[in-house]
TIBA-398049 format. One line per field, with one value per residue: residue number from 1; residue in three letters; y, x, z of N, C-alpha, C in turn. Coordinates in steps of 0.02 Angstrom, whole numbers, plus 50000, padded with zeros to 5 digits. Each point is the difference from the previous one (the first is absolute). Layout:
pos: (NUM	...)
code: (ALA	...)
n.y: (Y	...)
n.x: (X	...)
n.z: (Z	...)
ca.y: (Y	...)
ca.x: (X	...)
ca.z: (Z	...)
c.y: (Y	...)
c.x: (X	...)
c.z: (Z	...)
END
This chain:
pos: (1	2	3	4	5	6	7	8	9	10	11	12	13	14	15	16	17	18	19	20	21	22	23	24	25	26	27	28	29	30	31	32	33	34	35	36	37	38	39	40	41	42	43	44	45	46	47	48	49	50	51	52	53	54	55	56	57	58	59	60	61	62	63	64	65	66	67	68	69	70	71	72	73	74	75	76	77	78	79	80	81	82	83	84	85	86	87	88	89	90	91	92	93	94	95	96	97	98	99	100	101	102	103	104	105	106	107	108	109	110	111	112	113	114	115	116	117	118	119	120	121	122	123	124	125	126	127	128	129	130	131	132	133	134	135	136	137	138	139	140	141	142	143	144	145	146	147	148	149	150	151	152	153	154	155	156	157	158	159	160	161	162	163	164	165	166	167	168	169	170	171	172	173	174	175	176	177	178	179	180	181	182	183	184	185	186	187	188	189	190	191	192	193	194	195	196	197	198	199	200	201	202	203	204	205	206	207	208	209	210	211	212	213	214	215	216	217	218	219	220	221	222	223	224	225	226	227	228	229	230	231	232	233	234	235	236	237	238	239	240	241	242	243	244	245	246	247	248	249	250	251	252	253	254	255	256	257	258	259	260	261	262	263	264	265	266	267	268	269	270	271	272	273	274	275	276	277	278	279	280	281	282	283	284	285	286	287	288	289	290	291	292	293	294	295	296	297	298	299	300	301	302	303	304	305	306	307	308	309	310	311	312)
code: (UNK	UNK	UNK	UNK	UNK	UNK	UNK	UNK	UNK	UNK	UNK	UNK	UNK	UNK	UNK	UNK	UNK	UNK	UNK	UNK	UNK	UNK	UNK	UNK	UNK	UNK	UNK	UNK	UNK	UNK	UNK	UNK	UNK	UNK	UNK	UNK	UNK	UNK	UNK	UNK	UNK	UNK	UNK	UNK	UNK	UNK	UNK	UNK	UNK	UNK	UNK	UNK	UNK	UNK	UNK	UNK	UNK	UNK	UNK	UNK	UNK	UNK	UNK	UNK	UNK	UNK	UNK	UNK	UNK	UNK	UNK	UNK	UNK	UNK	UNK	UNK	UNK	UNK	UNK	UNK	UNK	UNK	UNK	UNK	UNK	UNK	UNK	UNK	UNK	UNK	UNK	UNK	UNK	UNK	UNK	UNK	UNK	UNK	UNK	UNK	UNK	UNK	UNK	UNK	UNK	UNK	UNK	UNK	UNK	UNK	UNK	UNK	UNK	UNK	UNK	UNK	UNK	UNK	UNK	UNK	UNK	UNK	UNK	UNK	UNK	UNK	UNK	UNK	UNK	UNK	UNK	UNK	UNK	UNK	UNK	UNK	UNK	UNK	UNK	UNK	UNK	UNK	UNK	UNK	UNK	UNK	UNK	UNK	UNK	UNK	UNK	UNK	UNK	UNK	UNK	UNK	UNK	UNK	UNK	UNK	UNK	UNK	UNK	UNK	UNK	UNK	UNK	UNK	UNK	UNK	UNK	UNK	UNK	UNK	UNK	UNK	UNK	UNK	UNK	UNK	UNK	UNK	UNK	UNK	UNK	UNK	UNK	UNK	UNK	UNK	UNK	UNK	UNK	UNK	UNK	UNK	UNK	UNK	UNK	UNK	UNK	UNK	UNK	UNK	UNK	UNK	UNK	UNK	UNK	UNK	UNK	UNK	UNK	UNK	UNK	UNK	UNK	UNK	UNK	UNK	UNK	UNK	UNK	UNK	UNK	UNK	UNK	UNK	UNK	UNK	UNK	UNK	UNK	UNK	UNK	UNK	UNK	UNK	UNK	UNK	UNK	UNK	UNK	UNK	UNK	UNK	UNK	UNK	UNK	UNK	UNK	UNK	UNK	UNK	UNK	UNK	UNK	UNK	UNK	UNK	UNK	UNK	UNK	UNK	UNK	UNK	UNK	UNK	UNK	UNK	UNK	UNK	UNK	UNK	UNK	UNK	UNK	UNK	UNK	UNK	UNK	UNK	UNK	UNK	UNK	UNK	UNK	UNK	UNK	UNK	UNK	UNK	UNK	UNK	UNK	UNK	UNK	UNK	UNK	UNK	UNK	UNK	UNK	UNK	UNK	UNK	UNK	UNK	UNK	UNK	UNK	UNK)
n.y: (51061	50011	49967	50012	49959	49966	50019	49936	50030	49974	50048	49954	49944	49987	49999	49933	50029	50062	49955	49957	50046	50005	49939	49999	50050	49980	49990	50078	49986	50036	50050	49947	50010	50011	50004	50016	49984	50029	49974	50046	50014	50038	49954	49978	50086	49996	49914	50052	50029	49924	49992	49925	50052	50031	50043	49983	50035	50002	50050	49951	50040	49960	50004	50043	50003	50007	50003	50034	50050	49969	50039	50005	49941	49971	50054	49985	49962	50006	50045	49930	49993	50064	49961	49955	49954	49968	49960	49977	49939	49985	49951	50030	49970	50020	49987	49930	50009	50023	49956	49953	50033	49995	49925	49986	50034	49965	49978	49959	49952	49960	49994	49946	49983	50021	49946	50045	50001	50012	50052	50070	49968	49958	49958	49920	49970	49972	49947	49987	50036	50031	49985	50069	50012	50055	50008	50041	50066	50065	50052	49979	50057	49962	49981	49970	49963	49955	49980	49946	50003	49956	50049	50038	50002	49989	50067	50008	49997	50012	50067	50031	50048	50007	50054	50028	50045	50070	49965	50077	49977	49978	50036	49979	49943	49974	49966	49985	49929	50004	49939	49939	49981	49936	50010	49938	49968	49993	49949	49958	50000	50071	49988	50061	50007	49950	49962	50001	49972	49977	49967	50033	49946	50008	49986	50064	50006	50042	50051	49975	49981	50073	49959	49945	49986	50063	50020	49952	49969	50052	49945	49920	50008	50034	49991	50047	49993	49970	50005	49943	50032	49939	49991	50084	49974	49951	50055	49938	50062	50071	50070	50026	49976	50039	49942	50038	50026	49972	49990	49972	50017	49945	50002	49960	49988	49938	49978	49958	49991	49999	49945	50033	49992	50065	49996	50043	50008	49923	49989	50053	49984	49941	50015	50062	49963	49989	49957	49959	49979	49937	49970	49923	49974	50044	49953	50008	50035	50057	50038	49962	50034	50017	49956	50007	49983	49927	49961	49902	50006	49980	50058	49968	49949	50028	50067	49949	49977	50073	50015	49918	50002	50029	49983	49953)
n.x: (50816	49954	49987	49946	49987	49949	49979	50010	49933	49975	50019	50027	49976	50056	49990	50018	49951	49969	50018	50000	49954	50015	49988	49937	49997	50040	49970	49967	49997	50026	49978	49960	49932	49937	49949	49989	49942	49976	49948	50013	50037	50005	49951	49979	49977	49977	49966	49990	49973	49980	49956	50053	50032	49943	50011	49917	49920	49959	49961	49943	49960	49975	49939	50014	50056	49978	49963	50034	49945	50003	49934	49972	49996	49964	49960	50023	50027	49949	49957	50062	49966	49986	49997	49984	50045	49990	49923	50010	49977	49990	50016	49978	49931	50024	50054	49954	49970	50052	50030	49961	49973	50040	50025	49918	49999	50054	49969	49982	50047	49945	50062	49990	49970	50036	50053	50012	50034	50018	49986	50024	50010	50032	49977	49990	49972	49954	49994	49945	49941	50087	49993	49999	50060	49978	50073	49955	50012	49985	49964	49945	49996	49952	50020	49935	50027	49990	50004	50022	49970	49982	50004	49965	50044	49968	49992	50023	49973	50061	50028	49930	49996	49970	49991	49922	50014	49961	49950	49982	49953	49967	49950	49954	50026	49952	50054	50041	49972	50014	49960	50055	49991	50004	50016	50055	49974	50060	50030	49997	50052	49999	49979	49998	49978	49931	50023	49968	49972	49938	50026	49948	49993	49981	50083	50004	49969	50019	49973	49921	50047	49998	49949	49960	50026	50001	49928	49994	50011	49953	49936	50019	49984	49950	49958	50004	49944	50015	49981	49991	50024	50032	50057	50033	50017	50017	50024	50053	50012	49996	49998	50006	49999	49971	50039	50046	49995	49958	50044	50027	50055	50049	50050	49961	50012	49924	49987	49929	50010	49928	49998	50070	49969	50001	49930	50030	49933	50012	50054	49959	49951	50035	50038	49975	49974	50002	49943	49993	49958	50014	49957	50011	49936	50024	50067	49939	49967	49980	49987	50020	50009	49960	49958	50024	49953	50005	49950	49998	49934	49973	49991	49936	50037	50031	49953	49964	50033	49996	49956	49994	50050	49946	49951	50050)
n.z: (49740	50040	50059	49955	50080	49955	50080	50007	50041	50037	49981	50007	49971	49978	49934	50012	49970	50032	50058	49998	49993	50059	50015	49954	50048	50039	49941	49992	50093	50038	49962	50041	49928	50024	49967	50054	49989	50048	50064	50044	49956	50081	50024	49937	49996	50064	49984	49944	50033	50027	49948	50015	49990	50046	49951	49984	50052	49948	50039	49973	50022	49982	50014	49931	50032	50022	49962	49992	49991	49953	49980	50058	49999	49948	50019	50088	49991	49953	50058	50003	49921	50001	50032	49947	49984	50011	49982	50072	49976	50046	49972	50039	50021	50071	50022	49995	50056	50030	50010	49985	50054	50043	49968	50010	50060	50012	49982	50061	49973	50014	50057	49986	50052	50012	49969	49959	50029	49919	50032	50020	49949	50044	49988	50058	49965	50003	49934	49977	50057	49990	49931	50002	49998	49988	49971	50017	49961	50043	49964	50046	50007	49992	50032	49973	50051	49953	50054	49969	50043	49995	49943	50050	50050	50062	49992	50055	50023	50025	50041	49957	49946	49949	49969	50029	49961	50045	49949	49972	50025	49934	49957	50052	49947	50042	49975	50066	50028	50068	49975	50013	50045	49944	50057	49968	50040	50013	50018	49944	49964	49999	49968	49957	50072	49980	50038	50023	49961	50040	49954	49986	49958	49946	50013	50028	49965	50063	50038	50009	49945	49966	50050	49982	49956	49976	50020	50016	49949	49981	50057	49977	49952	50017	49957	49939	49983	49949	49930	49947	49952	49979	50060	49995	49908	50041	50047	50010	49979	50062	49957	50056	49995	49951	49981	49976	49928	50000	50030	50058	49984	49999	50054	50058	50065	50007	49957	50046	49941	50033	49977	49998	49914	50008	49991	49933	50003	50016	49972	49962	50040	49994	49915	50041	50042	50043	50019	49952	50012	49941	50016	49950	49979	49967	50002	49960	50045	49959	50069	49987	49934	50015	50014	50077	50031	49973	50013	49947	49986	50050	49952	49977	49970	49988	49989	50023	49994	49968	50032	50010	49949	49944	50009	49964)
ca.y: (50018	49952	49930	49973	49949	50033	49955	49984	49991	49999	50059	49987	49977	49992	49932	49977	50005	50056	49969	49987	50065	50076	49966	50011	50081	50005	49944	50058	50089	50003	50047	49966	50047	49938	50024	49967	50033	49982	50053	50005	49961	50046	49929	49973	50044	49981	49965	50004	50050	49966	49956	50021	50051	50056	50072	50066	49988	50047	49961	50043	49977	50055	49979	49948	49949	49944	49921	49993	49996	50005	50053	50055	50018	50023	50073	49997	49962	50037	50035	50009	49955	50048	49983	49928	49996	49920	49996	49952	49972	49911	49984	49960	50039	50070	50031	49989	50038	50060	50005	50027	50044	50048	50030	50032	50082	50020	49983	49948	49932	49974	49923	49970	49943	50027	49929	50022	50087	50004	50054	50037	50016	49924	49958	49947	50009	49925	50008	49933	49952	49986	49955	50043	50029	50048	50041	50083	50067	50059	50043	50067	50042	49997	49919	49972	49925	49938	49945	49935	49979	49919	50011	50045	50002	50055	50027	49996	50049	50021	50034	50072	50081	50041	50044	50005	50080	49970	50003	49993	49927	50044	50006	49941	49995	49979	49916	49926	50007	49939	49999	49967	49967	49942	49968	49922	50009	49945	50016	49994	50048	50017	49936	50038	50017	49946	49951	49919	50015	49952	50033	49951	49995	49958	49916	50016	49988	50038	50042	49969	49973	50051	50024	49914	49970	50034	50045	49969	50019	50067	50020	49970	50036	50086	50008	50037	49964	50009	49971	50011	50033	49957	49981	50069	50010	49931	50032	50005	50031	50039	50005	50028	49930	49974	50007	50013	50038	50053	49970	50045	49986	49986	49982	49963	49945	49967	49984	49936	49981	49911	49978	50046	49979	50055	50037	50061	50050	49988	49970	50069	50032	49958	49957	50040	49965	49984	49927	49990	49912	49998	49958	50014	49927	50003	50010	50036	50062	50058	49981	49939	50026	50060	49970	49994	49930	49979	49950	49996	49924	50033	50051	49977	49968	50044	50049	49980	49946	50036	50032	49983	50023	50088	49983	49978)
ca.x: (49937	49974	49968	49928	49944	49940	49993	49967	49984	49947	49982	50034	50083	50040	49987	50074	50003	50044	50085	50025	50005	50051	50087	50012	49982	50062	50055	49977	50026	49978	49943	49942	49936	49931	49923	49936	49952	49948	49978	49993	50058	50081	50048	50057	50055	50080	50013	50035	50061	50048	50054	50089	50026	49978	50031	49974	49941	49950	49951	49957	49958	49926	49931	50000	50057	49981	49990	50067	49980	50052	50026	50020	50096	50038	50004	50048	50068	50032	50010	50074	50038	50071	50051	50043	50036	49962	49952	49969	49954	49977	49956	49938	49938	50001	50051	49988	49944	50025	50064	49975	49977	50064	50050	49971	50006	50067	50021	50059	49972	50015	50025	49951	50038	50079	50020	50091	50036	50067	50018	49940	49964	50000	49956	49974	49915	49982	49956	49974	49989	50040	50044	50074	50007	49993	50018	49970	50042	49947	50019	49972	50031	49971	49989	49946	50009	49977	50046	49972	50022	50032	50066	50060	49997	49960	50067	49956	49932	50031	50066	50011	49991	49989	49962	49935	49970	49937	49979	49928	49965	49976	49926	49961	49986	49926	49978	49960	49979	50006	49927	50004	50051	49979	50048	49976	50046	50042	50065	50078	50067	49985	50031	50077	50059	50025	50058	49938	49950	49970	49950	49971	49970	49942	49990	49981	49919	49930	50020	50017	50064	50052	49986	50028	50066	50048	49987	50035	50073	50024	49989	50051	50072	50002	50014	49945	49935	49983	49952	50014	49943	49961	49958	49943	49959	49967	49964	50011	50064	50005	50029	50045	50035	50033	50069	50007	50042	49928	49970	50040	50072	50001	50054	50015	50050	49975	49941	49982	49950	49963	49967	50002	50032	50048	49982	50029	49967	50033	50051	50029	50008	50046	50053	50089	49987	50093	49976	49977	49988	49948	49953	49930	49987	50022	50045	50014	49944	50043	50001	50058	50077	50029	49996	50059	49981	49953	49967	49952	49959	49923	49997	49952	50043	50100	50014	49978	50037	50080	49966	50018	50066	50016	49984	50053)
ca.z: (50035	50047	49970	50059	50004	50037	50026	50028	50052	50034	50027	50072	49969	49923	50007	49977	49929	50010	50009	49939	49957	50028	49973	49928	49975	50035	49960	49975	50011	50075	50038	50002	50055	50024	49979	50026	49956	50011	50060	50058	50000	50012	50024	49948	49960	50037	49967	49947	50038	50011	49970	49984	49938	49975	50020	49998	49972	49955	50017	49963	50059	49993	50008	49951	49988	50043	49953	49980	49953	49960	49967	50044	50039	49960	49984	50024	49962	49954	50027	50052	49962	49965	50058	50012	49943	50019	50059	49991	50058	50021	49942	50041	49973	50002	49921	49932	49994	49999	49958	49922	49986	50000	49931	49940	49994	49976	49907	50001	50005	50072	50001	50037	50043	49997	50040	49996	49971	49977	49992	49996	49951	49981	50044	49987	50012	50004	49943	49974	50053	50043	49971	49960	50023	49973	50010	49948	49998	49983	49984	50014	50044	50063	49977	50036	50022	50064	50025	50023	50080	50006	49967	50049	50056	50011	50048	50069	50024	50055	49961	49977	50050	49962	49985	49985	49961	49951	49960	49994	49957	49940	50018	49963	49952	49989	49930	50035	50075	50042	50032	50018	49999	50058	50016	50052	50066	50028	50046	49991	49964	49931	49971	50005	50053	50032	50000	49970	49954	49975	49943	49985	49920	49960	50040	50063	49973	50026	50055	50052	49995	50004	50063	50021	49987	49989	50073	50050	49993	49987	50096	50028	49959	50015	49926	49957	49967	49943	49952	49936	49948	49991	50047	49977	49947	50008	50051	50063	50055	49947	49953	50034	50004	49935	49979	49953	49938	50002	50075	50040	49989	50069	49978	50052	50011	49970	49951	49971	49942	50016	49926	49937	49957	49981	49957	49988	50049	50092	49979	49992	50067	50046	50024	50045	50068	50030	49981	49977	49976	49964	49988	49962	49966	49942	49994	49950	50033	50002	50065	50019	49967	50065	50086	50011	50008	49985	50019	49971	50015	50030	50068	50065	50040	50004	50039	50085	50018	50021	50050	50049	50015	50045	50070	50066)
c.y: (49944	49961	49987	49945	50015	49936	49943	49979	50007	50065	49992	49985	49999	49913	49950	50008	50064	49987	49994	50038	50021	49948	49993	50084	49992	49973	50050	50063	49990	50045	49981	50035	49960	50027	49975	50035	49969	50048	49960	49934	49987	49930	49985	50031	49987	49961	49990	50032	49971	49935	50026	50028	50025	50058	50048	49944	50039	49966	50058	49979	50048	49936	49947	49939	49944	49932	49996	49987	50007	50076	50062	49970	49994	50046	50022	49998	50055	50070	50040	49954	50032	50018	49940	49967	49921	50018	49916	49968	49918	49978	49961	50032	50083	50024	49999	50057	50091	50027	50020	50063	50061	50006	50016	50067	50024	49999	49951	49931	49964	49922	49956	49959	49972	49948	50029	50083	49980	50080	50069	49993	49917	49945	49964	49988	49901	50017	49927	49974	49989	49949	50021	50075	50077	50065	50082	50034	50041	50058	50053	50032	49978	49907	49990	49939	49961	49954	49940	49990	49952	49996	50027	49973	50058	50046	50008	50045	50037	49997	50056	50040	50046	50068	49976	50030	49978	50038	50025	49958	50054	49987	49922	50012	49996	49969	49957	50034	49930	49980	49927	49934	49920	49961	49947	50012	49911	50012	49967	50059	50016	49969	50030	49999	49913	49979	49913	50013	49916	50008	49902	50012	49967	49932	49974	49964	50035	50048	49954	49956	50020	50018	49949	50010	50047	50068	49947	50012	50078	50027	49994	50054	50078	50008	50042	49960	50032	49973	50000	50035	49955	49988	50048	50007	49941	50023	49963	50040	50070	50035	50024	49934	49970	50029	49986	50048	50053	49994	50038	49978	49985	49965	49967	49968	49950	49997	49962	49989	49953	50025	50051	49997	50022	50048	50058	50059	50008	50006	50088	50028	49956	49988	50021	49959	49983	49925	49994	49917	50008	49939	50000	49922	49999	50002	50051	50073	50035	50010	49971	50036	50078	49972	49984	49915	49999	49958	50006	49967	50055	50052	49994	49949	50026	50050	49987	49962	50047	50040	49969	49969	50061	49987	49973	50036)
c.x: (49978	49951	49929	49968	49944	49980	49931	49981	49937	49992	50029	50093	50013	49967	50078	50009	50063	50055	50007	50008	50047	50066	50029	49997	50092	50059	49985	50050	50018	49969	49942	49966	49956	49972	49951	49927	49937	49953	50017	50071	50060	50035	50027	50040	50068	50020	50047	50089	50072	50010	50042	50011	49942	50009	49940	49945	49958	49929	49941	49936	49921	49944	50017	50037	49962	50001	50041	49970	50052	50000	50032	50098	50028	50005	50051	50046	50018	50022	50058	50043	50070	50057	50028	49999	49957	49949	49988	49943	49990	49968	49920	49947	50002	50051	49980	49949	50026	50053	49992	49958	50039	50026	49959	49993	50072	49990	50090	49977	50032	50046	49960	50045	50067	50011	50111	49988	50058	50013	49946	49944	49985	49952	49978	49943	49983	49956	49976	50003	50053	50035	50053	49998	50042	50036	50004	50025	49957	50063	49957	50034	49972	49965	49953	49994	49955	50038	49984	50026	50047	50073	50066	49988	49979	50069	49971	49952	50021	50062	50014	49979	49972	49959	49953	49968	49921	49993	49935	49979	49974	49932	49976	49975	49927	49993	49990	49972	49987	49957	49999	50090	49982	50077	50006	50063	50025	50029	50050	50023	49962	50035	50069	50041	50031	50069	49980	49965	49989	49934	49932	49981	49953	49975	49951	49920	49957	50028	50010	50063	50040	49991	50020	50071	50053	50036	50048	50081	50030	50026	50071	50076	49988	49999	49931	49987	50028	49985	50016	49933	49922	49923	49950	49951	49934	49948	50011	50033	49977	50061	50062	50055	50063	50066	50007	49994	49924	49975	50081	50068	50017	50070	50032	50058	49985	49946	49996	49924	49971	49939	49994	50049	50066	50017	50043	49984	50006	50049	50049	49994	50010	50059	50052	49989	50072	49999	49921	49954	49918	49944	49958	50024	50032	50062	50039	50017	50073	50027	50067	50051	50005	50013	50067	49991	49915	49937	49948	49960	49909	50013	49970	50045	50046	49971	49966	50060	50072	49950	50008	50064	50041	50004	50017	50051)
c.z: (50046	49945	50062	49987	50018	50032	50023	50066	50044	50064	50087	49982	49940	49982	49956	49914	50008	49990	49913	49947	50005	49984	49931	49989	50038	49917	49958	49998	50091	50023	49971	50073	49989	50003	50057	49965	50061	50037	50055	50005	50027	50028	49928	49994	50077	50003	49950	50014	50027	49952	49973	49917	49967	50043	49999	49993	50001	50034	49985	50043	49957	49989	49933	49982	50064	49976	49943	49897	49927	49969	50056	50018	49928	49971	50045	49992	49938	50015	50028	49933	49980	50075	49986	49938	50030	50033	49986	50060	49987	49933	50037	49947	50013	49929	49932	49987	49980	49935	49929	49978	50017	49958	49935	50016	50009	49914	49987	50002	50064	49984	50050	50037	49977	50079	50029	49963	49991	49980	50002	49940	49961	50032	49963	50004	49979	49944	49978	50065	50051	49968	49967	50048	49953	50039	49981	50034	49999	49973	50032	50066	50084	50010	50075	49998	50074	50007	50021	50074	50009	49981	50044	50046	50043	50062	50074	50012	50054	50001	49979	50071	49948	50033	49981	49953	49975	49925	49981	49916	49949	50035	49966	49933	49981	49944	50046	50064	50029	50012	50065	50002	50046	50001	50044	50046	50024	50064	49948	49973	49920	49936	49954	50022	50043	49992	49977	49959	49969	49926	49967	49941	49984	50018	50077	49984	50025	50035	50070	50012	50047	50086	50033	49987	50013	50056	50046	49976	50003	50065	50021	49972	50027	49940	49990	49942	49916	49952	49933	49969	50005	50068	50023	49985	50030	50054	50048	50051	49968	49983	50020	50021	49947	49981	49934	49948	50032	50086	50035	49995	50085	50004	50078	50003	49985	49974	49981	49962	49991	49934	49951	49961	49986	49932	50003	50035	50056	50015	50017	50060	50070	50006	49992	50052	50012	50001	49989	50029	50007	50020	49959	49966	49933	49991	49931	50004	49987	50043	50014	49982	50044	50079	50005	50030	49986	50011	49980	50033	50010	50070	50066	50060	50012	50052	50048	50012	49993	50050	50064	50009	50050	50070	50069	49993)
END
């Protein structure tokens, strides 16, 4: 049977979580279809159309899916469930948000952020924080999966040719409703999708740190802004920032870690990074046994002084 992603996207484009879905939904089956779920959505759903090895998209267009509320697409989804032997989606806040409630009205148990597929019915999943790694078997007839991003590689966004087919959406559920959305706005790189990822910690001592000291390096590198638990919880940075087990899985070309210990929590959602280096005064610092290079001493001195390095 086919195999569906439900997708993620901003009602214009696919967003790079998709990719990746669809490269762990390709190690499944090859008749991979794509769920677009929104309004006034027809740029993603052709969007969807051409990334490379999907063969079919399902696009569900009505007033309620707009905000992409978890009970209406997941009334969706279940809607088209007895067409496909896999559903899966992005392990992002949207998925986390959907997924589980799909497979609680399948009466199936859900695999969570799934890192390898060793088979239709096999998979790797990350346990104790990303410190073991857990290989599970379903027996149910219909397997509801999230996918850790970082884990696949994402397949091109261009290439296909699929089919469009629309979908009529179920009737609004009326358990939620949209009352607001505050969203911060940048110019750098969403920090997921970055290739840089400058991160600040506890060490940092303040926000204003994190503007003085660290903004300059992120400028110089094209880098996206991120944060330990710690520096969060501390209120210098907000929350959207945060890396790590309860904060955002992130897996860059580099990642550099200025005054963070490396706490386990951090630790689970960095260090797929392709490099790693670390700053921090503690030659002890957890931190050190993942960094691919290291440097000890006072952040305050090191990262102005690799800033005007940058520089020539």
């Amino acid at each position: 049977m086919a195999v569906l992603v439900v997708a993620e996207h901003d009602s214009k484009s696919v967003r790079k979580a998709t990719l990746n879905a669809v490269a762990a939904a390709q190690k499944l089956g090859s008749d991979i279809h794509v769920l677009i779920a929104g309004h006034e959505a027809g740029a993603a759903a052709k969007a969807a159309a051409q990334i490379a090895g999907v063969a079919k998209v399902l696009h569900a267009d009505a007033p309620q899916l707009r905000d992409f509320l978890a009970e209406n697409v997941a009334a969706t989804v279940v809607s088209v469930a007895k067409n496909y032997s896999h559903l899966l989606a992005p392990s992002t806040s949207n998925g986390k948000n959907v997924m589980p409630r799909v497979a609680a009205l399948l009466d199936v148990q859900q695999i969570s952020d799934i890192v390898a597929v060793e088979g239709a019915d096999s998979f790797v999943r990350p346990i104790y924080a990303g410190n073991a790694l857990a290989t599970v078997k379903s027996r149910d007839p219909l397997k509801v999966i999230t996918v850790r991003t970082t884990a696949f590689d994402a397949v091109a966004a261009a290439g296909g040719d699929a089919a469009v087919e629309k979908l009529a959406a179920p009737a609004d559920s009326g358990l939620s409703s949209f009352v607001g959305r505050e969203l911060s706005k940048s110019e750098r790189p969403e920090l997921t999708a970055a290739k840089i990822i400058v991160s600040g910690g506890r060490g940092m001592a303040s926000g204003e740190n994190f503007t003085k000291v660290l903004e300059p390096l992120a400028d110089r590198l094209g880098a996206a802004m991120g944060a330990s638990r710690a520096a969060v919880d501390a209120g210098f940075v907000p929350n959207d920032w945060q890396v790590g087990q309860t904060g955002k899985i992130v897996a860059p070309d580099l990642y550099v870690a200025v005054g963070i210990s490396g706490a386990i929590q951090h630790l689970a959602g960095m260090k797929d990074s392709r490099v790693i280096v670390a700053i921090n005064k503690d030659e002890e610092a957890p931190i050190f046994q993942v960094a691919d290079y290291g440097v000890v001493g006072d952040l305050f001195q090191i990262v102005p002084t690799l800033v005007e390095e940058l520089k020539k």
